[in-house]
C-alpha positions in Angstrom: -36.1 15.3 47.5 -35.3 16.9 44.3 -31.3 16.6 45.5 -31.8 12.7 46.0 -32.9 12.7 42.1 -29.7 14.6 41.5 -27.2 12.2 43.0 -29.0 9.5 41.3 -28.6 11.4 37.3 -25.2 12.2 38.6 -24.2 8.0 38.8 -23.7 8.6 35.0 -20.8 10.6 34.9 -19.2 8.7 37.7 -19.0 5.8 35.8 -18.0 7.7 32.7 -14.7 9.3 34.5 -14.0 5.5 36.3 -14.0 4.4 32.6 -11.8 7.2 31.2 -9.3 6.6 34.5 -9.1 2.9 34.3 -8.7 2.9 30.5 -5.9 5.7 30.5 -4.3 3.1 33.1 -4.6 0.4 30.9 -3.2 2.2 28.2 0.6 1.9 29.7 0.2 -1.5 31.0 1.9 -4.6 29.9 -0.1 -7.5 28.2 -0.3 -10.7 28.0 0.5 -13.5 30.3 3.3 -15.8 31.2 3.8 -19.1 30.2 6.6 -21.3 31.0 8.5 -24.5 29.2 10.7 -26.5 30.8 13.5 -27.8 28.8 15.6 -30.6 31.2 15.3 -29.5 34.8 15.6 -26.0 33.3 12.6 -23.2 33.3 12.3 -20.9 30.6 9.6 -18.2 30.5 7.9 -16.8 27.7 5.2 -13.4 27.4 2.3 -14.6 25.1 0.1 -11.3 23.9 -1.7 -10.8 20.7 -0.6 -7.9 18.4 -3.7 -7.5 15.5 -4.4 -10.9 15.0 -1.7 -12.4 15.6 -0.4 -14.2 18.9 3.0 -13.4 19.3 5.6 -14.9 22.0 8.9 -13.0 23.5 11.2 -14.9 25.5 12.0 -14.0 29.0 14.4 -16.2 30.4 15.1 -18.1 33.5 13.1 -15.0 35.9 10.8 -12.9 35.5 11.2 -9.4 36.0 8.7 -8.5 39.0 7.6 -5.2 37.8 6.2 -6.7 34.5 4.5 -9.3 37.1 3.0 -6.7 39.0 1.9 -5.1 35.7 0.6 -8.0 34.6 -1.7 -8.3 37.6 -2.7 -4.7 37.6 -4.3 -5.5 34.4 -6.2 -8.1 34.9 -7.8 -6.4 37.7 -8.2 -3.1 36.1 -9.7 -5.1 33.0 -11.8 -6.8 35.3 -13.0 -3.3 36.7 -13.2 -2.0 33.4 -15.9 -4.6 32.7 -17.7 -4.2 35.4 -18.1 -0.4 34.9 -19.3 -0.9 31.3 -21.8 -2.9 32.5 -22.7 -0.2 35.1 -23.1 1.8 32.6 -25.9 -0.3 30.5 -27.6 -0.3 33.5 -27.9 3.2 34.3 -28.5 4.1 30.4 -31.6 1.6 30.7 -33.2 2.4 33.8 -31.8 6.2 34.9 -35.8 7.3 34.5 -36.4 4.3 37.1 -34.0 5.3 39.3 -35.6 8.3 40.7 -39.5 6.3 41.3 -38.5 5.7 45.0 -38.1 9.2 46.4 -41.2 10.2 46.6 -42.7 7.4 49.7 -39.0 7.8 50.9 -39.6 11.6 51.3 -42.5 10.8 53.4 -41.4 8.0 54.8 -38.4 10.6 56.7 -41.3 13.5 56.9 -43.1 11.3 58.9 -40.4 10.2 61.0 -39.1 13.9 61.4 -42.5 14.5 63.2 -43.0 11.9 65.0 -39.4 12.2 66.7 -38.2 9.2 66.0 -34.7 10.6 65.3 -34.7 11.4 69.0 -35.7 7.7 70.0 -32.6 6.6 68.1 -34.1 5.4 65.2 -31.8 5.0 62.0 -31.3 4.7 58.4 -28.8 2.6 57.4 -27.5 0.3 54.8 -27.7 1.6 51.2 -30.2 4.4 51.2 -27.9 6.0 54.4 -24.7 5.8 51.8 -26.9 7.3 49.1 -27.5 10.2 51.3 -23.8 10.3 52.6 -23.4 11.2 48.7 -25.0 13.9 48.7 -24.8 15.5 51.9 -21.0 15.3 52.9 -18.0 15.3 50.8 -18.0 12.0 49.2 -17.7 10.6 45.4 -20.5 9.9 44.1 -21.1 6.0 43.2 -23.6 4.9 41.3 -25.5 2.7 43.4 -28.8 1.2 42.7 -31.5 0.1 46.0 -34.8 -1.0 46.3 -34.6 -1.4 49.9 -35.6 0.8 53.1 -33.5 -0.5 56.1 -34.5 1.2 59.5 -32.0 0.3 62.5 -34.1 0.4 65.7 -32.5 0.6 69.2 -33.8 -1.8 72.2 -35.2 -0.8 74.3 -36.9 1.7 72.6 -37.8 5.3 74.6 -39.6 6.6 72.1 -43.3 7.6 72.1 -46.0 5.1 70.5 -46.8 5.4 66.7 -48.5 2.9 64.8 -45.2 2.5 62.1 -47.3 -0.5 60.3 -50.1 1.0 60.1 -48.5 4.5 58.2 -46.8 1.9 55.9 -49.6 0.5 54.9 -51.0 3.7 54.7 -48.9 4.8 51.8 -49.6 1.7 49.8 -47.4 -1.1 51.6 -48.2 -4.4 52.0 -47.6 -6.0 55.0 -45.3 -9.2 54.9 -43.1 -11.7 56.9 -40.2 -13.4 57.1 -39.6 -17.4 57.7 -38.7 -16.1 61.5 -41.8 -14.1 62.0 -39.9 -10.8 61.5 -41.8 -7.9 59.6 -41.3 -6.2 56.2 -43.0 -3.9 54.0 -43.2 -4.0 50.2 -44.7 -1.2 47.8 -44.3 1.6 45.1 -41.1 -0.6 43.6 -39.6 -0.5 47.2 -39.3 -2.4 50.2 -39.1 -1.2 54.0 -37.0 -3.4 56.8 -36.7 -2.9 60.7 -33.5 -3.8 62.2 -32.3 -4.5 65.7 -28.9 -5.9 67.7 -29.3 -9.3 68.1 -30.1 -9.8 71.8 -32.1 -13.1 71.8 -31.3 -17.0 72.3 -31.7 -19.1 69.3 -34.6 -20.6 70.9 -36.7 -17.4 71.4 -39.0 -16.5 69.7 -38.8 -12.5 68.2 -39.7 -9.6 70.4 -42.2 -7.2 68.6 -41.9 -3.4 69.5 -45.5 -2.9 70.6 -44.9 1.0 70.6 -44.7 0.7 66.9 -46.7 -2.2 65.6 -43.6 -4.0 64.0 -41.5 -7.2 65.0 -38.0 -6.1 63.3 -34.9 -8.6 62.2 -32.5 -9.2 64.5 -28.9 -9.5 63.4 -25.0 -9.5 64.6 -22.6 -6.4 64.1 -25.6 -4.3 64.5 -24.6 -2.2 68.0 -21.5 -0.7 65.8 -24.2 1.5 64.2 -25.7 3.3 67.1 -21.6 4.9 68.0 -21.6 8.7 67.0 -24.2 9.1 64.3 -25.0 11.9 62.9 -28.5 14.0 61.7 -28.7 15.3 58.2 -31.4 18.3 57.0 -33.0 16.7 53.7 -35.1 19.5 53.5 -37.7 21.7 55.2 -39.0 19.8 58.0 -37.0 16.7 56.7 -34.1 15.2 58.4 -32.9 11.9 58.8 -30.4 9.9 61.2 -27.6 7.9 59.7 -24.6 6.4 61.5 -21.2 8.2 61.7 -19.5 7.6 58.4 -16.7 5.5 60.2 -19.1 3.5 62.2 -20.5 2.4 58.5 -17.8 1.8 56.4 -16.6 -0.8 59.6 -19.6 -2.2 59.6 -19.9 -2.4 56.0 -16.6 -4.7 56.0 -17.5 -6.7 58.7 -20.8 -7.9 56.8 -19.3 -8.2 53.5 -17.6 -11.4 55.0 -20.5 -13.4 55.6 -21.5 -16.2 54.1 -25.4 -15.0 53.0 -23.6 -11.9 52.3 -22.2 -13.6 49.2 -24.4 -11.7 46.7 -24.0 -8.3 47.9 -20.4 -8.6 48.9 -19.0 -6.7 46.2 -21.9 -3.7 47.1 -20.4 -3.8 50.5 -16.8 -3.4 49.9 -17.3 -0.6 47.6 -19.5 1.1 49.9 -17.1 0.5 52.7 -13.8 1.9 50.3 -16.0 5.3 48.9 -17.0 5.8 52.4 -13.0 5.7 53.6 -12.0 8.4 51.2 -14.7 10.5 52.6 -12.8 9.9 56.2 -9.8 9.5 56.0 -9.4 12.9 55.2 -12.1 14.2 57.8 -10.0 14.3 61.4 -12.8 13.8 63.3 -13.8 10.6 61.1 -10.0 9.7 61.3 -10.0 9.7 65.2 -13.5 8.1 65.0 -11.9 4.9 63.3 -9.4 4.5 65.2 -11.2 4.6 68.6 -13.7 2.2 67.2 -11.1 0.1 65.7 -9.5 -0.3 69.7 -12.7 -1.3 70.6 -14.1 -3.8 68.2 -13.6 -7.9 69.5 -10.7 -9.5 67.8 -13.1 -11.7 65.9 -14.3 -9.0 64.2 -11.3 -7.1 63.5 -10.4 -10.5 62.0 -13.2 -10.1 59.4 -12.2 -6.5 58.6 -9.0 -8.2 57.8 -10.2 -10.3 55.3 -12.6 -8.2 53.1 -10.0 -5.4 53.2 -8.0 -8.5 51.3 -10.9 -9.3 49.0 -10.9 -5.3 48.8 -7.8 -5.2 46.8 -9.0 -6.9 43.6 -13.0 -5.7 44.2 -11.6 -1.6 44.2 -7.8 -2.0 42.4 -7.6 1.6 42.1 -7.8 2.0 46.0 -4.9 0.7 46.7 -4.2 3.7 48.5 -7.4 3.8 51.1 -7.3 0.2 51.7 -3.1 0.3 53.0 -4.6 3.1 54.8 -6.9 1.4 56.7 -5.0 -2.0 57.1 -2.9 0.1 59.0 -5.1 1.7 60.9 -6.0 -1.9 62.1 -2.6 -3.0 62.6 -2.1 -0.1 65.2 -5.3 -0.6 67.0 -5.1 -4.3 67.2 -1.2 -3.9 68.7 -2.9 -1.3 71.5 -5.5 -3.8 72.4 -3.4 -6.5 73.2 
């Protein structure tokens, strides 16, 4: 699991060429903002910046020239950007030796699940520990990125053979806990281990444990996205693990990132979604993959793919790029479905 440990040291110099690109961008920006003064029923505009200490004012007239508009939004993104990569970079200087406690249950967490087969019963990792090992086993950018949290997707009904999951967990070290719906987690060594499933119940049912393994997992929407295509990475000897097709996550990534108990972890979600993107869009098969999966998906949620590609454009300003990319990409599919 040593190449885990790398991707996590190597979150440092990410951050360090986002702050070298977004300052160098900055650099040949306008500043300041526009203020206007209405003399009569006329408008004038004026640019307000400060040069040293002083604030000094240059007169515009009656319009305003888009371009130094544009400009003028471009940096207050980018400076928005810029401050949140400083920060990321505090972070990483005061916890980089932490970073790299929660490989070692992980790495046996996946041994384990390697033997028992569960890869072959479907069984996935997903959410932020599946983009951390995108990172480092296909082609894309690193990210710093910081997780406490295990999530395991689990397919109903489940072929699988019996193994006591639970009772490995706790095991290691884990404590046994549950949620307000009677759902299962696991908590222990500074991380924390969730099962997943589709939601497939009514409101007024209770939760359906998976006997075979011991474990009553979460049930939530936009789930079934995750179980087109994926794919099985070698971690290491007698180590592999099962993580969806990169295009099935970055959709599903977006469609999350819209919901309301999503707040906190929106931002997480868009990035994740945008890094993933670069990775394939330039990958045919990921290309075709998106675009198949885009025909298919409800309108309702293309809808929501919609809207955080939006919110993308002042989360990831200097994507502008991926994110036309995939609006298009959704444009086209949503003409075909119709």
């Amino acid at each position: 699991m040593e190449d885990l440990k790398d991707t996590l040291r190597e979150n440092m110099e990410f951050m360090r060429e986002q702050e070298r690109t977004i300052s160098a961008r900055l650099a040949v920006l306008p500043k300041g903002c526009i203020r206007t003064k209405k003399i009569g029923s006329e408008v004038y505009y004026y640019l307000l910046y400060r040069k040293g200490r002083s604030v000094k004012t240059d007169y515009l007239g009656k319009d305003v020239d888009p371009q130094l508009r544009d400009g003028l939004e471009e940096r207050k993104r980018l400076e928005k950007e810029l401050s949140r990569v400083r920060e990321g970079l505090r972070l990483l200087r005061s916890r980089r030796n932490k970073e790299t406690d929660l490989t070692e249950p992980l790495r046996e967490i996946l041994r384990k699940m390697t033997e028992e087969k569960m890869w072959e019963a479907g069984l996935e990792i997903i959410g932020s520990w599946c983009f951390l090992l995108y990172q480092k086993y296909l082609p894309i950018e690193k990210y710093p990125l910081k997780t406490d949290d295990l999530d395991i997707l689990v397919p109903r009904p489940f072929k699988g053979k019996a193994f006591d999951f639970a009772a490995f967990l706790r095991h290691l070290g884990f404590s046994q806990h549950f949620h307000p719906d009677g759902s299962h987690y696991f908590s222990g060594m500074g991380m924390k281990v969730e099962f997943l499933t589709k939601e497939g119940r009514k409101r007024t049912e209770a939760l359906r444990p998976f006997k075979e393994m011991a474990i009553t997992p979460q049930e939530l929407r936009y789930l079934e996205i995750l179980f087109a295509d994926p794919i099985v990475l070698k971690v290491a000897r007698g180590i592999k693990a099962k993580v969806p097709a990169p295009a099935a996550f970055l959709l599903h990534k977006l469609i999350i990132s819209t919901r309301p108990e999503r707040r906190k972890k929106k931002e997480k979600d868009i990035r994740q979604a945008i890094y993933t993107a670069r990775y394939a869009l330039t990958d045919q098969t990921e290309t075709a993959r998106l675009h198949r999966l885009g025909r298919s998906l409800p309108g309702k949620w293309r809808a929501r793919i919609g809207r955080a590609l939006r919110d993308a454009q002042s989360i990831v300003p200097l994507e502008q790029g991926v994110i036309l990319r995939l609006k298009d990409i959704l444009a086209a599919n949503t003409l075909q479905s119709e």
